[in-house]
C-alpha positions in Angstrom: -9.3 -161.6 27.7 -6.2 -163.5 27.6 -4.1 -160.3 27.8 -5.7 -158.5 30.4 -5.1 -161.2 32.4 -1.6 -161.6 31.6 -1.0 -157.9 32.6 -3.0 -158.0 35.7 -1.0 -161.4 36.6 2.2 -158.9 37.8 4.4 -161.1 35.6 5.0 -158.3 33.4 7.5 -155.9 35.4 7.6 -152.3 34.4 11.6 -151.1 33.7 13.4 -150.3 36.5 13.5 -145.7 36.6 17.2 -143.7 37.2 15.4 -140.0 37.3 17.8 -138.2 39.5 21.0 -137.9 39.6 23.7 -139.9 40.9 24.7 -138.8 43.9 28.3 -137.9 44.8 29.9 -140.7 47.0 28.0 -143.4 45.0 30.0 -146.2 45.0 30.0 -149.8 42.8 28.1 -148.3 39.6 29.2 -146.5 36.2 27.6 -143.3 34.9 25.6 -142.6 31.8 25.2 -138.8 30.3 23.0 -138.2 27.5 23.7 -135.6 24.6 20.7 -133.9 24.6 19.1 -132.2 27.7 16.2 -133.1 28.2 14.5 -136.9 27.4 14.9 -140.5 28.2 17.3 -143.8 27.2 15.6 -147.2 27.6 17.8 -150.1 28.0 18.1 -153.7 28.6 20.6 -155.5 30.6 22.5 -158.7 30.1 19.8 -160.7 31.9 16.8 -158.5 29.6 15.9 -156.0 32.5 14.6 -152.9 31.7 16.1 -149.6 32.9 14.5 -146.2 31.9 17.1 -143.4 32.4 15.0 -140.1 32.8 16.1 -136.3 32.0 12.6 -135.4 31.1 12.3 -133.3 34.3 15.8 -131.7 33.9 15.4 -127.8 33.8 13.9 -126.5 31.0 15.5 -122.8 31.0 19.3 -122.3 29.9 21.3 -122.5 32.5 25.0 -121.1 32.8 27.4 -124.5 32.4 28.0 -124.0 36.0 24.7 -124.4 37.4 23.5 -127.0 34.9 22.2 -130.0 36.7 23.9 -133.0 37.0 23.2 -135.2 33.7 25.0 -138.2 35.4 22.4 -141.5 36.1 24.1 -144.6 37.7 24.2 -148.1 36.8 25.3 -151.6 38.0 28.3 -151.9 35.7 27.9 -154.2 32.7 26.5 -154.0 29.4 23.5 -152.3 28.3 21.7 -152.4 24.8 19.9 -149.2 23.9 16.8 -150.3 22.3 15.0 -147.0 22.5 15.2 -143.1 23.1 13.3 -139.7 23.4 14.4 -136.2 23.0 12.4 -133.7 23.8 12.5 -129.9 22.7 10.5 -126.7 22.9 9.4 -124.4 19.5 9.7 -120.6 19.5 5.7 -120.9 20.4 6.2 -122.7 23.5 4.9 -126.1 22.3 6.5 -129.3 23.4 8.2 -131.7 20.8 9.2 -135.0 21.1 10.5 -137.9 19.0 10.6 -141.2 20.5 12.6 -143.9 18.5 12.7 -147.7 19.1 14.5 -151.4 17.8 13.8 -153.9 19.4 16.7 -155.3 18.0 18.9 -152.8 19.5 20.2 -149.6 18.8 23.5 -149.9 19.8 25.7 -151.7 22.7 26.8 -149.6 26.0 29.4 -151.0 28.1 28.9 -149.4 31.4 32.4 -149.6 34.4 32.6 -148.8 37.6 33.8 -145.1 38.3 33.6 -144.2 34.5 31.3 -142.0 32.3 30.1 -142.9 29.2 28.6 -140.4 27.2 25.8 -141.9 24.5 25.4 -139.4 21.5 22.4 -139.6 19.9 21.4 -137.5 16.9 18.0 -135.4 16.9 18.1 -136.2 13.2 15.0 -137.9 11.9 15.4 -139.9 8.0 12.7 -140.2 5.8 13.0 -142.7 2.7 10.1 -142.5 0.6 9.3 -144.8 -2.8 6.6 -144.3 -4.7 5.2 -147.4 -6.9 2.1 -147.6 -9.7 -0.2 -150.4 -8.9 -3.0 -151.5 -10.5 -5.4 -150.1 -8.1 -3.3 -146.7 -8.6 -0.6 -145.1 -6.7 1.2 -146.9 -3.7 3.3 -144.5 -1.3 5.7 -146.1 1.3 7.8 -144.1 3.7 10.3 -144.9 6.6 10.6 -142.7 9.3 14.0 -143.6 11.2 16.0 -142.6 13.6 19.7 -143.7 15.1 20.7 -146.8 13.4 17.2 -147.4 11.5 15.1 -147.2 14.8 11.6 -147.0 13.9 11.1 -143.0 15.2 7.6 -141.1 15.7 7.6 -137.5 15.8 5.1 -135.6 18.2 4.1 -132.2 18.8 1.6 -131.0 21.9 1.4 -134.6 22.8 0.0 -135.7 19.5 1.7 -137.6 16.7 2.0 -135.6 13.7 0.8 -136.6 10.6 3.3 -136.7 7.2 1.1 -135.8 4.6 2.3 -136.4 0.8 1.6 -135.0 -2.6 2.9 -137.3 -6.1 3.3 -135.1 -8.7 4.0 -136.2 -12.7 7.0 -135.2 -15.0 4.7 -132.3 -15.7 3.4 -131.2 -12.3 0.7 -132.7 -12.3 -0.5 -133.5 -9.2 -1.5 -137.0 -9.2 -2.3 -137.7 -5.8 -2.2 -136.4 -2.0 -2.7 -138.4 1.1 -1.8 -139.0 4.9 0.5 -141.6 5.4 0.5 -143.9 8.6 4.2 -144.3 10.4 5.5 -145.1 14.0 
């Protein structure tokens, strides 16, 4: 009961949101451009604020370079620490992907000045590290699913998570056991 309360209480303040873009004449602030099109960049200020910069609503059709929307979202200057990301893409069906990556740690640092834009270049790529270990009680699977600089990453299709499913096969090809890992 404890937490409900807690979150009820207020003292909990959802990150600040930068969904459109900056307009022309702003003045005071530095600019942040993502490079991928359409998704999100949560960060965390000097004073551990939250700030959720937002392309998810960017258009979704190819447009020509010249009537591409403006990427650019403004911030206070200072520095930022990106502590989590989303990217979100489209399959030749029509069905929505996402991955959505996090460290709580940090991902990396941006350092954001007035007037200037900084471009943050994050890779789509998602790392898989699996080991494989005999037990006693059998076979012990372990996998990390990462993303930029070991962020743990999820990977979601239609909304969903999707699962990773695994098969261990012997020297022989055997197979010696199947299974759905949990990740994310």
């Amino acid at each position: 009961m404890a937490l409900v309360e807690f979150l009820k209480s207020g003292q909990l303040k959802p990150p600040r949101a930068v969904t459109v873009a900056a307009k022309k004449d702003s003045r005071g602030v530095g600019f942040v451009v993502p490079s991928f099109r359409r998704g999100s960049l949560m960060l965390k200020d000097a004073d551990g604020r939250m700030v959720r910069l937002s392309w998810e609503d960017a258009e979704k059709k190819k447009a020509k370079k010249a009537d591409a929307p403006d990427q650019r979202r403004a911030l206070a200057p200072g520095t930022y620490t990106l502590i989590g990301y989303r990217i979100l893409r489209t399959d030749k069906e029509g069905k929505p992907w996402f991955i959505s990556a996090t460290s709580p740690h940090g991902i990396r640092k941006l350092t954001v000045r007035e007037g200037q834009i900084n471009r943050v270049q994050l890779s789509s790529a998602v790392h898989i590290q699996c080991k494989v270990r005999a037990t006693g009680e059998g076979i012990r699977v372990m996998a990390g699913v990462q993303g930029e600089h070991h962020s743990g990453l999820s990977i979601y299709r239609d909304g969903k998570r999707i699962a990773m499913h695994y098969v261990v096969r012997g020297s022989g090809g055997k197979k010696l056991s199947t299974g759905k890992m949990e990740y994310g």
